[in-house]
C-alpha positions as CSV (number, residue, x, y, z in Angstrom):
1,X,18.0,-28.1,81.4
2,X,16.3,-28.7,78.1
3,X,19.5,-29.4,76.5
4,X,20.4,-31.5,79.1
5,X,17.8,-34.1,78.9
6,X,18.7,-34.6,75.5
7,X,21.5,-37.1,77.3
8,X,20.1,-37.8,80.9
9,X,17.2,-39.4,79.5
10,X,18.9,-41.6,77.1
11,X,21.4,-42.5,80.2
12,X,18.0,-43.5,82.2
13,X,16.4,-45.6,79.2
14,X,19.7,-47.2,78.9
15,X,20.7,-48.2,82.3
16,X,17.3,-49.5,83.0
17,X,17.4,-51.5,80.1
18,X,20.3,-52.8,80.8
19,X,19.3,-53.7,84.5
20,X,16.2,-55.1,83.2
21,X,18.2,-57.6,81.5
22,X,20.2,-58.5,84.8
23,X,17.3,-58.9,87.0
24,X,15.2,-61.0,83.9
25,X,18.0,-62.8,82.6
26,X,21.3,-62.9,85.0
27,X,21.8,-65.9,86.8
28,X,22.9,-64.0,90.1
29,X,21.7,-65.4,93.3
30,X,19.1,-63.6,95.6
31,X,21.7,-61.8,97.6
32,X,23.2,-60.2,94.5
33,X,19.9,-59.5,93.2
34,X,18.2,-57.4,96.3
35,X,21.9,-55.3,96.1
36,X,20.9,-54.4,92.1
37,X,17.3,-53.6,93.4
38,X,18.6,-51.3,96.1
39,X,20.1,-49.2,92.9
40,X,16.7,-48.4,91.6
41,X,16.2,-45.4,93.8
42,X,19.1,-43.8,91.9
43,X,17.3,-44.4,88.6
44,X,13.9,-43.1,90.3
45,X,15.8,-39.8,91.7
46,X,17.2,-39.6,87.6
47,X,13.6,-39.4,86.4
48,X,12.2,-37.6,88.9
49,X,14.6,-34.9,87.9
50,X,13.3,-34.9,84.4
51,X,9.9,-35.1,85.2
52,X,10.6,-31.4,86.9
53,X,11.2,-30.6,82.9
54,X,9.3,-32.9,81.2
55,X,5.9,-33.5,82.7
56,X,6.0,-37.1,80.9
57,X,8.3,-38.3,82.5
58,X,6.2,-39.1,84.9
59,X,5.0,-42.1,83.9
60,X,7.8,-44.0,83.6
61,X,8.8,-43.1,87.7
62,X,5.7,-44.1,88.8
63,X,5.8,-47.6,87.0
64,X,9.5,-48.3,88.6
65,X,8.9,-46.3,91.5
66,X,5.6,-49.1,91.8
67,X,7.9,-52.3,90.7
68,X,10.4,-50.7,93.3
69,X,8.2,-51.2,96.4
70,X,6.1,-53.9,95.4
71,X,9.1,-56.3,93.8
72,X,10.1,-59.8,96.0
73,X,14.0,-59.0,96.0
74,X,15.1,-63.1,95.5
75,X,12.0,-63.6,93.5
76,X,12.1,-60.8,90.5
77,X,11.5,-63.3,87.3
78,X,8.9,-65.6,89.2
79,X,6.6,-63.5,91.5
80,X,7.8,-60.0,90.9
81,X,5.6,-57.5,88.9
82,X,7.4,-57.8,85.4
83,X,4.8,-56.5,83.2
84,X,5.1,-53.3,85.6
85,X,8.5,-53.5,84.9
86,X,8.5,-54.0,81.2
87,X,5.8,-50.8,81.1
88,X,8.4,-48.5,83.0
89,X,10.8,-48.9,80.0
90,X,7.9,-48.7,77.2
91,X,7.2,-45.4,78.9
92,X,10.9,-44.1,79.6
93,X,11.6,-45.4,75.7
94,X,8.5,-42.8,74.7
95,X,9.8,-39.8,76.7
96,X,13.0,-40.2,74.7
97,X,10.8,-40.6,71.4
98,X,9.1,-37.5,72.6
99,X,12.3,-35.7,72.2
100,X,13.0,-36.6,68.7
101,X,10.6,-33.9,67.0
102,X,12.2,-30.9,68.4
103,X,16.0,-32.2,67.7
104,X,17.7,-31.7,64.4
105,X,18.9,-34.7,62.6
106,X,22.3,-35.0,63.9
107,X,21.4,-34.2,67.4
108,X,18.4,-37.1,67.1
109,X,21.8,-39.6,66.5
110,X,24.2,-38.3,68.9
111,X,20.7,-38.8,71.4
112,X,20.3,-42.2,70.0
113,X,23.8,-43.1,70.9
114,X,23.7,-41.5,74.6
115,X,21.6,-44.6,75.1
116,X,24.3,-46.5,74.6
117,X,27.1,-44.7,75.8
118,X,25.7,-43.6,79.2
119,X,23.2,-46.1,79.5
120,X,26.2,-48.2,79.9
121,X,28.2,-45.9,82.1
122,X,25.0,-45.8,84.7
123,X,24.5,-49.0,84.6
124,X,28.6,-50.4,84.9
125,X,27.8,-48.2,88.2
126,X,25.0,-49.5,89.5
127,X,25.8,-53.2,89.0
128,X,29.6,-52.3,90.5
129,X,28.0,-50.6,93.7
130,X,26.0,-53.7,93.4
131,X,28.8,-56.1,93.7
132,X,27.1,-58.3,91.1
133,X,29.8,-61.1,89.7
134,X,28.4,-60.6,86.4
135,X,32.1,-60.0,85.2
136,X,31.1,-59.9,81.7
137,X,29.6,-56.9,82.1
138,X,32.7,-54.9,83.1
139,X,34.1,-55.7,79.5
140,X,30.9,-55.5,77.9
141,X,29.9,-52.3,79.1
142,X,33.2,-49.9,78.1
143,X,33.7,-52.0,75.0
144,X,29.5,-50.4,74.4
145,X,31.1,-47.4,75.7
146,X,34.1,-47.1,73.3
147,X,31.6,-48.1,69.8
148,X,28.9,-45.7,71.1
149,X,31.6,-43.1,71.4
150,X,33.2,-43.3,68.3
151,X,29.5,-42.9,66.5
152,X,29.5,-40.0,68.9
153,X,32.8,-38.1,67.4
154,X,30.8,-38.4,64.3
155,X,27.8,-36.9,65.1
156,X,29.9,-33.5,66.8
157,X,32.0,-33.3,63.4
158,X,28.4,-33.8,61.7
159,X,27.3,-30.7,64.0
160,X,30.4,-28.7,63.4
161,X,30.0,-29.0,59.6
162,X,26.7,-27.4,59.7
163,X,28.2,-24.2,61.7
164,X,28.8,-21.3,59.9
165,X,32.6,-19.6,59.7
166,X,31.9,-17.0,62.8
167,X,29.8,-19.5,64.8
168,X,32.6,-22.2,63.9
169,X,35.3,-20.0,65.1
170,X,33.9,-18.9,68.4
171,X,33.0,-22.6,69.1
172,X,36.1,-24.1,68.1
173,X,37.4,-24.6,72.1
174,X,33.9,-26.0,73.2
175,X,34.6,-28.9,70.5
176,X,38.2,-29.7,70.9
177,X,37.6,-30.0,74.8
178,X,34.8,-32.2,74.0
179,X,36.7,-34.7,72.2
180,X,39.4,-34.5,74.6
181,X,37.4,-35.1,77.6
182,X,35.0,-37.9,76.0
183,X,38.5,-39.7,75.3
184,X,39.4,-39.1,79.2
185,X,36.5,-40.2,80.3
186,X,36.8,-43.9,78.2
187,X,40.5,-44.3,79.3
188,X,39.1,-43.8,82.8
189,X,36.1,-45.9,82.2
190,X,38.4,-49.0,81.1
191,X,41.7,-48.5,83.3
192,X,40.3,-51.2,84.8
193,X,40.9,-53.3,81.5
194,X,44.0,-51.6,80.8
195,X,45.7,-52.6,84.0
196,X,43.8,-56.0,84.6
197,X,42.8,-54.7,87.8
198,X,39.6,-55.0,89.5
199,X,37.3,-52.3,88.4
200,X,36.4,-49.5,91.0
201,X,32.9,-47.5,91.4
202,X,35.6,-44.5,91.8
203,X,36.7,-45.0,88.9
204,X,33.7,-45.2,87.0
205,X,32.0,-42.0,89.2
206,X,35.5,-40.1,87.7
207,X,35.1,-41.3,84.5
208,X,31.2,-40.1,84.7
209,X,31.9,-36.7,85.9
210,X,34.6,-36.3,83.0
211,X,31.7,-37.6,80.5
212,X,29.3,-35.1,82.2
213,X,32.0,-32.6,81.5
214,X,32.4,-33.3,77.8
215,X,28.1,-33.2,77.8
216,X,28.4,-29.7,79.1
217,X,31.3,-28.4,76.3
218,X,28.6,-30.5,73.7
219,X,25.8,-28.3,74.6
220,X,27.0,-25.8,73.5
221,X,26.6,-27.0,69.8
222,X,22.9,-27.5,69.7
């Protein structure tokens, strides 16, 4: 479980950074904007799960969980409680910081970049089961997804060069079907861009269980 927060939490900071900027910034009518608010539970459910871990976590859930009930769907940027808002991603960005001591160097990045790379995957999700018309987004987001990645692939190899011969060895599988399913995952992510169709929450919850997949092979190198 310790492990695994080292990329749920990231995927939490970054998804609710990213639907932070939708909600502050989008120019999405009312309608559009109570849907995106209805996908803040998931995020609450996310930390409440890490909180069971990390006792910090906390914090952050009870500042959205607050913004959650007290927030005017249609009315987010002009009567809603945005400091309350702002505060819940201070506080999730802290019990990510609050990581970084305990993680080797490497493993700090490949954290750093989960941010990115799942933070986006979350998100895509959300605002798709959202059925925002923000199409930007659905390029935006893989094209995140694909960069973040690649820095990702680095920071494994980085990993795997600090493994001794025997460890190496007996590890080998967990990092080839790493790679291999982090690639899956992206081609599912953006067969949406591939084949100029519209993109399908299916598809991304596919591509996310593949990702989670690849996590789980990862592990096994910290």
């Amino acid at each position: 479980m310790n492990a695994a927060l080292i990329f749920l939490i990231p995927a939490l900071l970054g998804a609710q950074l990213i639907l932070t900027l939708v909600l502050t910034k989008g120019e999405i009518c009312p309608g559009q904007r109570g849907r995106v608010h209805k996908t803040l539970p998931v995020l609450l459910l996310g930390w409440l799960v890490v909180a069971l871990a990390q006792p910090y976590a906390f914090l952050p859930l009870a500042a959205l969980g607050y913004f959650t009930l007290k927030v005017k769907t249609g009315k987010t940027r002009d009567a809603g409680p945005l400091n309350v808002f702002y505060a819940a991603n201070v506080l999730a960005f802290l019990v990510w910081f609050s990581l970084l001591p305990t993680l080797t160097l490497p493993v700090a990045v490949l954290s750093l970049v989960s941010i990115a790379l799942f933070g986006s995957l979350v998100a895509h999700i959300l605002l798709t089961q959202a059925r925002t018309r923000l199409q930007a987004f659905h390029r935006l987001l893989p094209f995140a997804g694909f960069i973040s990645a690649m820095v990702s692939v680095l920071c494994l190899l980085w990993l795997s060069s600090l493994l001794d011969e025997g460890q190496l060895a007996s590890l080998t599988t967990n990092v080839v079907a790493s790679l291999v399913l982090l690639v899956a995952g992206l081609l599912v992510w953006s067969m949406h861009l591939l084949t100029g169709k519209t993109v399908n929450r299916w598809q991304l919850v596919a591509a996310a269980g593949i990702l989670v997949l690849s996590v789980n092979m990862q592990i096994a190198l910290l």
